[in-house]
Each structure stands twice: as structure tokens, then as C-alpha cells.
C-alpha positions as CSV (number, residue, x, y, z in Angstrom):
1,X,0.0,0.0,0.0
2,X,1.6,3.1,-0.9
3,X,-1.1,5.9,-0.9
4,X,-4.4,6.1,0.9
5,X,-7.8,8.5,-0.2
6,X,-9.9,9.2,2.2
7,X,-13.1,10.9,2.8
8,X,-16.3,11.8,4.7
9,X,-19.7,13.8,4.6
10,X,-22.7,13.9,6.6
11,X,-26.5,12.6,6.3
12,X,-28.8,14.8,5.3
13,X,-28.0,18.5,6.6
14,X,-24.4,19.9,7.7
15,X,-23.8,19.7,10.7
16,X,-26.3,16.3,11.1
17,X,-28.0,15.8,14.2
18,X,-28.7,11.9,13.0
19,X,-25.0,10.5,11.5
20,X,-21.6,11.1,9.6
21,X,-20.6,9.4,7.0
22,X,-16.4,8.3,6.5
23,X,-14.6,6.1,3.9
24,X,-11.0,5.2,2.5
25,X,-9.6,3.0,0.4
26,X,-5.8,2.1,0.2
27,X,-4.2,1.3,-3.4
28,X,-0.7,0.0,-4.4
29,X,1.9,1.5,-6.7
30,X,0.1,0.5,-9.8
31,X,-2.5,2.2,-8.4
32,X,-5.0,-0.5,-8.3
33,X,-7.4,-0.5,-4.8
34,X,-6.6,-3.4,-2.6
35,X,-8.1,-2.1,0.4
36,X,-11.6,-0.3,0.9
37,X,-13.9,0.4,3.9
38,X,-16.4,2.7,4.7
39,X,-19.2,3.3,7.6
40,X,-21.3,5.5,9.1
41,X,-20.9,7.2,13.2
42,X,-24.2,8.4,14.8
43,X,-24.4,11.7,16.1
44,X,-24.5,11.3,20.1
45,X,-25.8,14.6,21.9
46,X,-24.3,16.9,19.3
47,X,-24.7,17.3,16.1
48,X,-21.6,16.0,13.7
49,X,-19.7,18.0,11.1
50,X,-18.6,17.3,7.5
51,X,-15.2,18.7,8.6
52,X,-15.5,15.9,11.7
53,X,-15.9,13.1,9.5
54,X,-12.9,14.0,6.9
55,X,-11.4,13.7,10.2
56,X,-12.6,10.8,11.5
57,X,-12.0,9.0,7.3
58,X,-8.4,9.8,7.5
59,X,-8.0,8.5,11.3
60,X,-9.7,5.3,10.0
61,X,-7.6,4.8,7.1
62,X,-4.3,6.1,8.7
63,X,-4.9,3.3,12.3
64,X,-5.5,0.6,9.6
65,X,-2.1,1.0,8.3
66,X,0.5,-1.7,10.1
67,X,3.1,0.4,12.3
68,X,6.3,1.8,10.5
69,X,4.1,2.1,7.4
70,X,5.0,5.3,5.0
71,X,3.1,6.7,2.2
72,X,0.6,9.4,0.8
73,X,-2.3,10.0,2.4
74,X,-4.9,12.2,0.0
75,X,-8.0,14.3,1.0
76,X,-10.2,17.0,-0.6
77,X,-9.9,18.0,2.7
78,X,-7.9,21.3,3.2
79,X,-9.1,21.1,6.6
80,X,-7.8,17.3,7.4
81,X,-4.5,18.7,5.1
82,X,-4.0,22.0,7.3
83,X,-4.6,20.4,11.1
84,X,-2.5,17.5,10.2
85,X,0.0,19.4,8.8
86,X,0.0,21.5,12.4
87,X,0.0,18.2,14.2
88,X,2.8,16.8,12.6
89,X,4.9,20.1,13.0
90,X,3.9,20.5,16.3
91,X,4.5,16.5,18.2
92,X,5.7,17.4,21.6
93,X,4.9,20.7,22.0
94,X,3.1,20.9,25.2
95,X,1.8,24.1,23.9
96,X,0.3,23.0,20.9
97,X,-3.5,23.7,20.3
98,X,-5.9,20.6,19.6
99,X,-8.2,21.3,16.6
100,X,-11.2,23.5,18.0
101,X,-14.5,21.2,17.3
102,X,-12.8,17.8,17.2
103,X,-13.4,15.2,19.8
104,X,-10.6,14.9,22.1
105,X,-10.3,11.3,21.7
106,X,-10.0,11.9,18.0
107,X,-7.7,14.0,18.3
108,X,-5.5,11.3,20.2
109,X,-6.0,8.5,18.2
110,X,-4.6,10.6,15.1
111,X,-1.9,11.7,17.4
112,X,-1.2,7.8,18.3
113,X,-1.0,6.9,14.8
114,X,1.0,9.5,13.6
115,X,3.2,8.5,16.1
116,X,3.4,4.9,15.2
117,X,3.6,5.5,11.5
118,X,6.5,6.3,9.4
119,X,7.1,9.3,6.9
120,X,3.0,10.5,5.9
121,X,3.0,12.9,2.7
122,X,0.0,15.0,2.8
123,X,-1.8,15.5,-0.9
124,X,-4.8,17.3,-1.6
125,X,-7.4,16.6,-4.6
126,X,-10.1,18.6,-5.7
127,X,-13.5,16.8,-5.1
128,X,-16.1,16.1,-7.4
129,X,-14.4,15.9,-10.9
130,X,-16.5,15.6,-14.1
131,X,-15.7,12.7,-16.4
132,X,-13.6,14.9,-18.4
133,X,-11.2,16.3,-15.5
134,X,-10.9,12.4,-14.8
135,X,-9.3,11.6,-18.1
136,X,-6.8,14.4,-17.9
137,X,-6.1,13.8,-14.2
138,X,-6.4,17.9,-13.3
139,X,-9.5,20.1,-13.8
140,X,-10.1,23.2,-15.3
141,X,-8.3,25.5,-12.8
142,X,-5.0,23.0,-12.9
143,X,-5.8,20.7,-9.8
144,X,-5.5,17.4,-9.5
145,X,-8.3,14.5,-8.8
146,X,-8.5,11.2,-8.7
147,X,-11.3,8.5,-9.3
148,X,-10.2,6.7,-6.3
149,X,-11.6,9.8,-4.3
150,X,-14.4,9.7,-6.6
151,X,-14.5,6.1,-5.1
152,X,-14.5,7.4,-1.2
153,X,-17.5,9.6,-2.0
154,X,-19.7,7.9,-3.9
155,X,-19.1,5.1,-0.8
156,X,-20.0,7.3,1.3
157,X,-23.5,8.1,-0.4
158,X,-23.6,4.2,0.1
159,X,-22.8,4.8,3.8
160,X,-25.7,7.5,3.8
161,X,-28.3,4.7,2.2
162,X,-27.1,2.3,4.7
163,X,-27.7,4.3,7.5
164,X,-31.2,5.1,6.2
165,X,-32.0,1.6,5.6
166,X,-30.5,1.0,9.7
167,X,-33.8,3.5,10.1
168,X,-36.4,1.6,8.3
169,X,-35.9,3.5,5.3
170,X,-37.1,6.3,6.8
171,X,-35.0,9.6,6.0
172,X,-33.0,10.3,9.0
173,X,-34.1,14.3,9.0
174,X,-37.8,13.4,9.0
175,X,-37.2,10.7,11.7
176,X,-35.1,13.7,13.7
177,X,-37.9,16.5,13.1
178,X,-40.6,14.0,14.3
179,X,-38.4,13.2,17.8
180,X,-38.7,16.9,18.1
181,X,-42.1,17.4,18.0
């Protein structure tokens, strides 16, 4: 395995009071996916970001990786791509900051892995390429994509059904508005 994708959403409405959706898949150096995985994480008391679960994909993809591994790890996620880069820079530092609205245990795990891991490259990709961008490997504006990140999100739309189907097929936002009432 030499890079990973990763990515995550929400169901319904950002932030979701119901469930977040996360999934990554790992390929080799031909580029070929060997490893994919997705799921869904109910919201528990508070509601659950989109910029929560591109967390919570790369954390899942990153603790599946066997300790000393190296590679890339790519998001869409300048989010994920700016707090990791911080974290990374800033190991140690007892006065280092911890992501404002990430759960603390989060926050560790990625710290514990990190830590375990060898040499992580950090690579961002635009999401949501047309067919076209996906044959040159760039869009319009210059930036790269990749269909295995078109991979992680259409899995998580699958993650979204799946969690919906967990429900009784009910949409999670109508099953939400009719707890409130």
C-alpha cells in the first residue's frame, strides 16, 4: 500500500444531528485499490460536522495502516491537510493547540498513529471531478483529482443509504424533526 484517499460527509444537513458518514480506500503502486472500507458514526448529543468526519476517514484509514508504514495520504480536505500538517509540525509541544471542534479522543487517536507510523505525505485533490477532469487527471483550474476519491464519496452516499435503511428507510431528518415534536 503506498497511498491512501480518504473521505467523509454527513447525512442529510451539515452539521447532522442523525449520523456522519467516512470512507478510504488504500491502493498499491500501480494504483490499483486493494483495500476499501467505509461506515457510518451516529451523532450522540451533538450534532456531527462534514469537517468531523474528513477527520474521522483519514483517522480510519491512517490506524488501519501496520506500524512503520510510509506513504501518501490524500484528502479533498484542506481542513484534514491543514490540522494534520500542524499536528505533525507541532509533536511534543506541550503548547500545541488541539483542533477547536474535534473530539478529544479523535484528536489522540490521530496523534497515536502519527506517532506509530513512518514518513506521511500530505496531498490534496479537488473533489467532485466531471468525467472529463478524470481523463486528464487535473480540472479546469489546474488541480489534480482522482477517481479513487471519486470512489471514497460515492461510498460514502452508500454509507448515507445504509444508514437510512439502519432506520427503516425512513429519512434520517424526518425521523429527527418527528423526535422533536
Amino acid at each position: 500500500m503506498t497511498t491512501l484517499y480518504a473521505d467523509g460527509g454527513v447525512a442529510e444537513i451539515n452539521p447532522s444531528p442523525i449520523a456522519g458518514v467516512w470512507a478510504w480506500c488504500a491502493t498499491n503502486a500501480l494504483g490499483w485499490r486493494i483495500i476499501e472500507d467505509g461506515g457510518f458514526i451516529l451523532a450522540t448529543g451533538e450534532p456531527i460536522s462534514n469537517n468531523q468526519m474528513e477527520w474521522a476517514a483519514a483517522m480510519q484509514a491512517l490506524e488501519a495502516m501496520p506500524d512503520g508504514w510510509s506513504g501518501t495520504l490524500v484528502t479533498d480536505s484542506k481542513n484534514v491537510l491543514d490540522r494534520l500538517a500542524y499536528l505533525k509540525a507541532n509533536l511534543g509541544n506541550p503548547n500545541a493547540l488541539s483542533p477547536r471542534n474535534l473530539p478529544w479522543p479523535w484528536y489522540r487517536r490521530m496523534v497515536t498513529s502519527i506517532l506509530r507510523l513512518g514518513e506521511i505525505q500530505l496531498r490534496h485533490v479537488k473533489g467532485h471531478p466531471t468525467a472529463d477532469d478524470l481523463k486528464r487527471g487535473f480540472n479546469a483550474k489546474g488541480q489534480p483529482v482522482s477517481s479513487n476519491q471519486v470512489w471514497c464519496d460515492a461510498e460514502c452516499g452508500r454509507q448515507v443509504t445504509r444508514a437510512r435503511l439502519s432506520n427503516g428507510g425512513v429519512k434520517l431528518v424526518d425521523q429527527f424533526n418527528a423526535r422533536r415534536t
